[in-house]
C-alpha positions in Angstrom: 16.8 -202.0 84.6 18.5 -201.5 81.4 21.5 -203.2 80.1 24.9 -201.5 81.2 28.2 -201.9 78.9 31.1 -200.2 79.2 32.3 -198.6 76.3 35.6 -198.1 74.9 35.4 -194.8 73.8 34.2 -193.3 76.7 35.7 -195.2 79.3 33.2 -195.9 81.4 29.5 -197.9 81.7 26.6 -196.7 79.8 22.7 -197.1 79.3 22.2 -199.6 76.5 18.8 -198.9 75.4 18.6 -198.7 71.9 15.6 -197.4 70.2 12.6 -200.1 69.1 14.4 -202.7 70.7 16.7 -202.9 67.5 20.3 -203.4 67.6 22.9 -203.1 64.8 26.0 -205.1 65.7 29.0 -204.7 63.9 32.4 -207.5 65.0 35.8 -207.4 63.3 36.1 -211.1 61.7 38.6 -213.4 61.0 41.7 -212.7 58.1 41.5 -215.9 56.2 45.5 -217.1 55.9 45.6 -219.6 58.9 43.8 -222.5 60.5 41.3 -220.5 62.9 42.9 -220.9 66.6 41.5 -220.8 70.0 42.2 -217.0 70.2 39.4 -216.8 67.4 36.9 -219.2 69.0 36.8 -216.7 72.1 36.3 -213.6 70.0 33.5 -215.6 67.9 32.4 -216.9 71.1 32.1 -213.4 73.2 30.0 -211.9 70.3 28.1 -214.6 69.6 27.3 -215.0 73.3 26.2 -211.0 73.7 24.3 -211.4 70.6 22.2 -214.3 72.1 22.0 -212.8 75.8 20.5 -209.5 73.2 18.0 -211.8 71.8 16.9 -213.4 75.3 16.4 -209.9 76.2 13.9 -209.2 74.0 15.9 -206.9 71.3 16.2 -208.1 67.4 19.7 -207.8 66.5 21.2 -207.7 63.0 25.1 -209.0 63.4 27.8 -208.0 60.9 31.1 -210.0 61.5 33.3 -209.3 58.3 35.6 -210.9 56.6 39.4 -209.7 55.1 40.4 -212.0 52.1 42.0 -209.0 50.4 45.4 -208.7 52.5 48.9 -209.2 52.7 49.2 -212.0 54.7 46.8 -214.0 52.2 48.8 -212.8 49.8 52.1 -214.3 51.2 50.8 -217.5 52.4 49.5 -218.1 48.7 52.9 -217.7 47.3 53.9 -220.4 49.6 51.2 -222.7 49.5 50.3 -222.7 45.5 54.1 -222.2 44.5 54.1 -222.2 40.6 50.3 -220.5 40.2 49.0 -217.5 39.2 49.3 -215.1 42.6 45.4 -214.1 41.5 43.8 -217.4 41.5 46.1 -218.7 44.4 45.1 -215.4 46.6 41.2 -217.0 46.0 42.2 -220.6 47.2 44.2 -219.5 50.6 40.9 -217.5 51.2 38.3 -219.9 50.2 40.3 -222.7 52.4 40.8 -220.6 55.7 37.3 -218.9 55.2 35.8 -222.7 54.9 38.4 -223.7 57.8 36.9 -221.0 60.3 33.3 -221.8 59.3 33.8 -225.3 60.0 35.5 -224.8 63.4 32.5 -222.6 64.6 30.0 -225.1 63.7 32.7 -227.6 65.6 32.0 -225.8 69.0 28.4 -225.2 68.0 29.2 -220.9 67.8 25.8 -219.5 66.0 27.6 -218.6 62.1 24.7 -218.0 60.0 20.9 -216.6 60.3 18.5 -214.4 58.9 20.4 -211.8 60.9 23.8 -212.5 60.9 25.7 -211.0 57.5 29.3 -212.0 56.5 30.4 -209.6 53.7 34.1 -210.2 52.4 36.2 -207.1 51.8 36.7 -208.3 47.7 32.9 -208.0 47.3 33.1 -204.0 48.3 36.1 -203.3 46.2 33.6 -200.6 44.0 32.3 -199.3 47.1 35.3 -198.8 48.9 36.9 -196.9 45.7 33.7 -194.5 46.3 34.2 -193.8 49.6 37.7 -192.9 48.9 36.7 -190.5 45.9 34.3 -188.8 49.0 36.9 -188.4 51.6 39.5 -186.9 48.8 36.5 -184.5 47.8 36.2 -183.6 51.1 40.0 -182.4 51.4 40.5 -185.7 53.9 43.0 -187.9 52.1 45.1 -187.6 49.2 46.7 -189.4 46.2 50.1 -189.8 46.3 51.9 -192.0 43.4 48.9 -194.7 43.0 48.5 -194.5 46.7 46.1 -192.7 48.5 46.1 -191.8 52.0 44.3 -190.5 55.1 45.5 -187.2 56.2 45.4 -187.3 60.1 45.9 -183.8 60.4 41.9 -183.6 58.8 40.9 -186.2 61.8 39.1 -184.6 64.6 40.1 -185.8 68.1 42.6 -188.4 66.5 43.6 -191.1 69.2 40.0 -190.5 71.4 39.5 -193.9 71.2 43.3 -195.4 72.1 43.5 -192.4 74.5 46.5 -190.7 73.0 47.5 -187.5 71.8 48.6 -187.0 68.5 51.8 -185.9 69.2 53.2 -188.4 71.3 51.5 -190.3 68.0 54.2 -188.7 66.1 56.9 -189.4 68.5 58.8 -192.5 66.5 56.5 -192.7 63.4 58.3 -193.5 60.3 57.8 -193.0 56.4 59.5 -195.9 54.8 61.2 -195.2 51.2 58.4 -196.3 49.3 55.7 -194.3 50.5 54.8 -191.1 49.8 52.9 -189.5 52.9 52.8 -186.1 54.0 52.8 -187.6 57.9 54.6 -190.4 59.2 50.8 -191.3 60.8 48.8 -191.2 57.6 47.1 -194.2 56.5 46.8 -196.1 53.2 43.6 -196.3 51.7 44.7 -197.6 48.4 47.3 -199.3 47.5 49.2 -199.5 44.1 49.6 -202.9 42.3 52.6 -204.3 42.4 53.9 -206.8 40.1 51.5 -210.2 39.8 49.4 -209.6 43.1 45.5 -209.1 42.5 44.3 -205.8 42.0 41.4 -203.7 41.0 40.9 -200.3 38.7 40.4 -197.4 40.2 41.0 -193.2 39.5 44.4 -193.9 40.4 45.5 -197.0 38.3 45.5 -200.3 39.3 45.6 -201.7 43.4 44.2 -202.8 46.3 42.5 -201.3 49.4 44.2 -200.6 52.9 42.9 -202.4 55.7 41.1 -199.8 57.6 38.9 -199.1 54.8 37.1 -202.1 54.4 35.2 -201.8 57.9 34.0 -198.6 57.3 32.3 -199.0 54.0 30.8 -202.8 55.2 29.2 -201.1 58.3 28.1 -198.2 56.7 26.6 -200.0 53.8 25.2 -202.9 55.9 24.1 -200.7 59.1 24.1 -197.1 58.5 26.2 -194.4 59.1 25.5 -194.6 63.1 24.9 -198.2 64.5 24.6 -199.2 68.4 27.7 -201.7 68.8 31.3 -202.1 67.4 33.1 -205.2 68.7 36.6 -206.5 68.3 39.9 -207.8 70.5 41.7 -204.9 72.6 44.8 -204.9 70.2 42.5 -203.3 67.3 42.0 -200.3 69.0 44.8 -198.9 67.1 45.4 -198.3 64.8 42.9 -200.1 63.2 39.6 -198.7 64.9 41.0 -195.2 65.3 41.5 -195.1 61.6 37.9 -196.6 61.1 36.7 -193.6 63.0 38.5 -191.2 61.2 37.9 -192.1 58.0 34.0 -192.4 58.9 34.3 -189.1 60.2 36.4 -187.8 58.0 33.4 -188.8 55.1 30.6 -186.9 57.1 29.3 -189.7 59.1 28.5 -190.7 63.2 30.0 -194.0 63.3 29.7 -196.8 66.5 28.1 -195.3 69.5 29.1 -198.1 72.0 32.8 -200.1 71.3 33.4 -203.4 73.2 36.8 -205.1 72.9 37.8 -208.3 74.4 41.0 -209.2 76.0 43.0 -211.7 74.3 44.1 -215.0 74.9 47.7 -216.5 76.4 48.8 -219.9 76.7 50.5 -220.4 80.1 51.3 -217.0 80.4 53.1 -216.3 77.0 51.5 -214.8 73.6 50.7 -217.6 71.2 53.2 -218.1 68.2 54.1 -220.9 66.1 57.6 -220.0 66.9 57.2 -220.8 71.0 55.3 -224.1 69.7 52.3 -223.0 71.7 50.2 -222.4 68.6 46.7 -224.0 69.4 44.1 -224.9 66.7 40.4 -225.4 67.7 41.3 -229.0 65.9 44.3 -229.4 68.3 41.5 -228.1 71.3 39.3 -230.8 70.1 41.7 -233.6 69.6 42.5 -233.3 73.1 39.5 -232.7 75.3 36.8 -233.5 72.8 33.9 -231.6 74.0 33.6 -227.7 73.4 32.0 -226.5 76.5 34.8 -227.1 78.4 36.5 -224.2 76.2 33.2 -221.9 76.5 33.6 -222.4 80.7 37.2 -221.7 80.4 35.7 -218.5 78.4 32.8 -217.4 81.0 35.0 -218.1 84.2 36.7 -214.8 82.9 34.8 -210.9 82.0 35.2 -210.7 78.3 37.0 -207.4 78.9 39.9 -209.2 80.5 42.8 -211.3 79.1 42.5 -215.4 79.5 45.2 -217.6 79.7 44.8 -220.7 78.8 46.6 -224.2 80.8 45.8 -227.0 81.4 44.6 -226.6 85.2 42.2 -224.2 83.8 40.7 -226.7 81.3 41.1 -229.7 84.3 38.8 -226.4 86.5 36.7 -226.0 83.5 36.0 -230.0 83.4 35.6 -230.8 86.6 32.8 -227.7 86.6 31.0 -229.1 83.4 31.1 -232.5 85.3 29.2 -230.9 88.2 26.1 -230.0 86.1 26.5 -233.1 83.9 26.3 -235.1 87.5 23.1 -233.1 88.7 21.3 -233.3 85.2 22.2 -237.0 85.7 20.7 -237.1 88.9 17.9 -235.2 88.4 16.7 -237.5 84.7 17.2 -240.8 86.9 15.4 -239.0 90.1 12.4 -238.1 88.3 12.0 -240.1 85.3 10.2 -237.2 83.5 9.8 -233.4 83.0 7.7 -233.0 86.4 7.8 -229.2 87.2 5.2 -229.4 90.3 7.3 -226.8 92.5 6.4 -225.3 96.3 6.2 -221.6 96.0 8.6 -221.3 99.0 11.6 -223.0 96.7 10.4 -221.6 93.0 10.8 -218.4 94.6 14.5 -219.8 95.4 15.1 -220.8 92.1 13.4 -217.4 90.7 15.9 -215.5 92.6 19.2 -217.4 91.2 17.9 -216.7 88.1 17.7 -213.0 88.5 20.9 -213.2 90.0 22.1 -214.6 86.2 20.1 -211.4 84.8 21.4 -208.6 87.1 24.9 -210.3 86.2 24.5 -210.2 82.6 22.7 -206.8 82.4 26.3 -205.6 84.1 28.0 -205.8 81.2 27.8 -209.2 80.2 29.5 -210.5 83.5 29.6 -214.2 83.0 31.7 -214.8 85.9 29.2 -213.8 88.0 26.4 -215.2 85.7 28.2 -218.5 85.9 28.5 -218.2 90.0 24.1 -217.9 89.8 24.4 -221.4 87.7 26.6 -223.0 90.3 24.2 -221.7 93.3 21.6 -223.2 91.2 23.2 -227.0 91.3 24.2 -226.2 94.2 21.0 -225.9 95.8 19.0 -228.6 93.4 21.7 -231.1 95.4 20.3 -230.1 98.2 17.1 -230.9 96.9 17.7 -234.2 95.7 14.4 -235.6 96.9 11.9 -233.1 96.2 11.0 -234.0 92.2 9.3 -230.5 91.9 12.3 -228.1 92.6 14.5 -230.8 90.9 11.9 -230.4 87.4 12.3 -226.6 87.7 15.7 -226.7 88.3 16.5 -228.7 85.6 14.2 -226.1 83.3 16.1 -223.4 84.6 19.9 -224.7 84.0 19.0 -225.5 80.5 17.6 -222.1 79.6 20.5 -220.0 81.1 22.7 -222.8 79.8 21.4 -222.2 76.4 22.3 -218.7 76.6 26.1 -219.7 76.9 25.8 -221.9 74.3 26.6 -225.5 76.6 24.5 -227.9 75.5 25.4 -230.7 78.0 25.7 -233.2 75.3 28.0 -232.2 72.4 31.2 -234.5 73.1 29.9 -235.9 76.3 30.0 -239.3 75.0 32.0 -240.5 72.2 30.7 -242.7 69.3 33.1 -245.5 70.3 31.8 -245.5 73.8 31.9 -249.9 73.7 29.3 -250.3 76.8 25.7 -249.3 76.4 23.3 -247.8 79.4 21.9 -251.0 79.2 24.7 -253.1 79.8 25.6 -250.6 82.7 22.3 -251.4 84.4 22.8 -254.9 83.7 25.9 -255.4 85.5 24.9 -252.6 88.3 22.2 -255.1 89.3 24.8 -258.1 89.3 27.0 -255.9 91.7 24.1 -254.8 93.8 23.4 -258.8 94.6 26.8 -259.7 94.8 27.0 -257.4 97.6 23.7 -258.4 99.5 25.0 -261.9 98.9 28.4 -260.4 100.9 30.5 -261.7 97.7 32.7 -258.6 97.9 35.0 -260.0 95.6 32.8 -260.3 92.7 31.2 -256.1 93.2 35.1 -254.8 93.4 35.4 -256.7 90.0 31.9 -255.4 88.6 33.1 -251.5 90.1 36.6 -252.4 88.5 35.3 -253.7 84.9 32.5 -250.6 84.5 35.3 -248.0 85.5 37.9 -249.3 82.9 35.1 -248.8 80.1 34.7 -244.9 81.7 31.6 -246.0 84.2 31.7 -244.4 87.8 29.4 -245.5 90.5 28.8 -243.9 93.4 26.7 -245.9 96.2 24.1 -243.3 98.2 23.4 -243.4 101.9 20.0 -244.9 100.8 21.8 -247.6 99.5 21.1 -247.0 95.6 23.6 -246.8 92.9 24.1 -244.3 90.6 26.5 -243.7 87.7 28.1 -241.5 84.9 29.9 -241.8 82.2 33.8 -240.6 82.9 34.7 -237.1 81.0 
């Protein structure tokens, strides 16, 4: 059956069966003016997770994620940061810090940001390119100069608002034209910008500026893509304006555009929108810091459909430890059960195993449903516990969790133990054996201090009805 994703423009679930098993994937990326948060990691991480789930599906996939260092926002956080410095080269160092800062945090929580196929074009590098699409939607009686400015004129757009679902004229309803701009319609948009005084600009037909934001997307894609290309991804509050206007514009210069659009829902903390000014503002460092390991944050991610808002607490990250404990557990199990990678299975059970993993596929195929692709993983430890004694369907299981597991990313390892863990698996054994004689010698005493000592240094034993001891290493 062939992949189903719903898409944003149509409103509803489509065929996703592109053509030679190629995919062109194009993702709104990060504005470099701020330490990346964890309301970037799940965008990053959504994308990156489709793109991977694409791949295991047999299609090739060329990924665009592009990046704004040309904006506003850079522009005022330089004048803050490099006080007493040109605006120009100050501009360049709030970009080249936060663009560094998001690349470093994606490598942090082990999100794929480089490859043969994955391209990461910055909006100064198309400057030339972007003036040229401009000059073609102006010869095409689309936008217009005005004053140094240039703008869209939405009254050229066809089917403006298709993709935000609104009509144009409760569009107008409220727009403004503040003093300084010189649109025909409160609802045009800027394509260029003029300079003002000291902030970096570029020369084009109509004296010096900057591009608008809107632009930058559709000459990347179109350059980097095509003019039609299968995917456009981004978070729900770029529909608009931002991805109407892409669409326009395209469309405005002669050309297709996306076919599919997927937008995520975005992320709360406890409920509210994250702001510095509530003092809820949560870095991927602060993430980090606290809970150490990243796949706690990618579970916290899958337990909810990429389409739908997350919020983010603390009892969901305690639910999304205890869950990553439950496969660490079994994966523990399994290595000290069968000391090897024996994957001798009885058809009857690898045909239980084969069916939880078409589960994960028939879940995935439906739009990238993790919650559901994340229940098939859970039936899967589920059942290998149930297994416990049979080293065949634990060596398959084991095969089969890491390979869906490596779709999501979780590598069952990153952050699992720290490099100042003090005790040693050695030393665990060690004193495991001491307690296991202590208590055949009935010295009670001595095995509650053994149990005691191991769990201050993160140790937990449990004893089995067989009378063995097992333990893990405390998240």
């Amino acid at each position: 059956m062939p992949i189903q994703i719903y898409n944003s423009l149509t409103r509803k679930k489509e065929e996703f069966d592109p053509p030679r098993k190629q995919v062109k994937m194009y993702v709104c990326g990060p504005t470099v003016y701020d330490e990346p948060h964890i309301g970037h990691a799940r965008s990053a991480y959504i994308f990156d997770l489709i793109r991977r789930y694409l791949l295991c599906r047999g299609y090739r996939v060329k990924f665009v994620r592009n990046v704004t260092d040309v904006d506003d926002k850079i522009i005022e956080r330089a004048k803050k940061e490099y006080q007493g410095e040109g605006l120009n080269i100050s501009v360049d160092k709030v970009a080249a810090k936060y663009l560094a800062a998001y690349h470093q945090a994606l490598d942090k929580l082990g999100i794929t940001s480089s490859g043969p196929d994955i391209l990461e074009p910055k909006a100064s590098e198309y400057i030339g390119k972007m003036v040229e699409f401009i000059q073609e939607l102006i010869g095409r009686g689309t936008a217009y100069p005005a004053g140094g400015d240039v703008y869209f004129d939405i009254t050229k757009a066809r089917n403006y608002g298709k993709l935000s679902n609104q009509s144009l004229d409760k569009m107008e309803v409220g727009a403004r034209v503040t003093p300084e701009e010189n649109k025909k319609n409160p609802l045009d948009f800027a394509l260029w910008k003029a300079a003002k005084a000291d902030e970096p600009c570029w020369d084009s037909p109509w004296g010096k500026g900057r591009p608008g934001w809107h632009i930058e997307c559709s000459v990347m894609s179109s350059d980097l893509l095509g003019d039609e290309f299968d995917i456009h991804g981004g978070g729900i509050d770029l529909i608009f304006p931002h991805h109407e206007n892409e669409i326009a514009q395209s469309e405005g210069a002669g050309k297709k555009f996306a076919r599919a659009w997927l937008h995520h829902g975005l992320l709360t903390i406890n409920g509210q929108k994250m702001a510095k000014s509530l003092g809820n503002f949560v870095t991927v460092d602060d993430f980090l810091v606290k809970y150490r390991n990243p796949d706690f944050l990618k579970l916290l991610f899958l337990s909810t459909h990429y389409s739908h808002p997350v919020d983010y607490t603390d009892e969901k990250m305690e639910e999304a430890k205890k869950a990553y404990e439950r496969i660490l557990i079994l994966m523990d199990k399994i290595a000290k059960s069968i000391h090897g990678s024996q994957t001798i299975v009885h058809s009857k059970k690898s045909k239980e195993i084969e069916e939880i993993k078409n589960r994960f596929i028939r879940a995935m195929d439906d739009d990238f449903n993790t919650p559901q692709a994340l229940a098939a993983i859970f039936d899967l430890v589920t059942a290998a516990n149930k297994n416990i004694d049979d080293a065949g369907f634990l060596g398959e299981s084991r095969k089969t969790l890491k390979d869906l597991l490596d779709i999501f990313g979780i590598t069952l390892s990153a952050g699992a133990v720290s490099a100042d863990d003090k005790i040693k698996d050695k030393e665990v054994d060690n004193l495991i054996k001491e307690r296991i004689k202590a208590r055949q010698d009935k010295n009670f005493v001595l095995a509650d201090k053994i149990r005691k000592e191991l769990e201050e240094k993160g140790i937990i034993l449990e004893d089995t009805k067989k009378g063995k001891t097992t333990w893990r290493r405390k998240l």
